[in-house]
N, C-alpha and C positions, 0 to 999 in steps of 0.2 A: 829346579829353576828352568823354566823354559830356554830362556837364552843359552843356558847352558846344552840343553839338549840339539839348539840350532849348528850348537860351534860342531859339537862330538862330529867327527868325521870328516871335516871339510882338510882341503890340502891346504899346507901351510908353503911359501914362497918366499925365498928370500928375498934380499934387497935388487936381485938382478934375475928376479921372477925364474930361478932353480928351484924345484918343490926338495924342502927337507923333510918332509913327512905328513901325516895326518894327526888332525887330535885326535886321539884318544882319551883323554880325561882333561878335567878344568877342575885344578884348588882354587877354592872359596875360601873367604875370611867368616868364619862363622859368624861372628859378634859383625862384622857392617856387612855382611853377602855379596862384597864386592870380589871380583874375581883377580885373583895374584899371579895366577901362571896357569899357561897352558903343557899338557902333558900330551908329548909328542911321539907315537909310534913310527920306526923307518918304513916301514912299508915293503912291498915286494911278498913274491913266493914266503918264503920262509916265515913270514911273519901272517899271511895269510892262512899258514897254516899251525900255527900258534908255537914256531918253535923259536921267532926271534923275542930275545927278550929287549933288545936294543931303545932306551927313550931316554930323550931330549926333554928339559925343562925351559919352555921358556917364560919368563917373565913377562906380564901380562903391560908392561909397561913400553915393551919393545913393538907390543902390535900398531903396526899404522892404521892398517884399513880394514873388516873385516867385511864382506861383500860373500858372493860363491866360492870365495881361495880367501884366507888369511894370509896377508902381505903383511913383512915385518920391516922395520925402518933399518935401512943398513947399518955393518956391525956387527951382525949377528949370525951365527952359520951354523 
């Protein structure tokens, strides 16, 4: 899915614009291709170097805005 491929990577921001990570991955609902959650890497050293294993799911319901940073509706950490 293309869209899919726009999100992978971009930093995700909470509701008071603090980055909690990057997507790393996006589940799909196979049967409507619609997208349920984003799969969230912490970022940093460690994880650039593939030793964190650290992610965040979040619910593709919580996204407000999704632009150059994905901004999530407060709530959510």
């Amino acid at each position: 899915m293309r869209i899919v491929e726009e999100i992978v990577g971009k930093e995700v921001l909470d509701s008071s614009a603090a980055i909690i990570g990057k997507v790393k991955d996006v589940e799909t609902d196979p049967e409507t291709r619609k997208i349920e959650a984003l799969v969230l890497s912490k970022g940093g050293i460690s994880e650039g170097l593939g030793l964190s294993k650290g992610e965040t799911i979040v619910p593709f319901d919580m996204v407000k805005k999704i632009g150059d940073k994905v901004l999530l509706k407060s709530g959510v950490e």
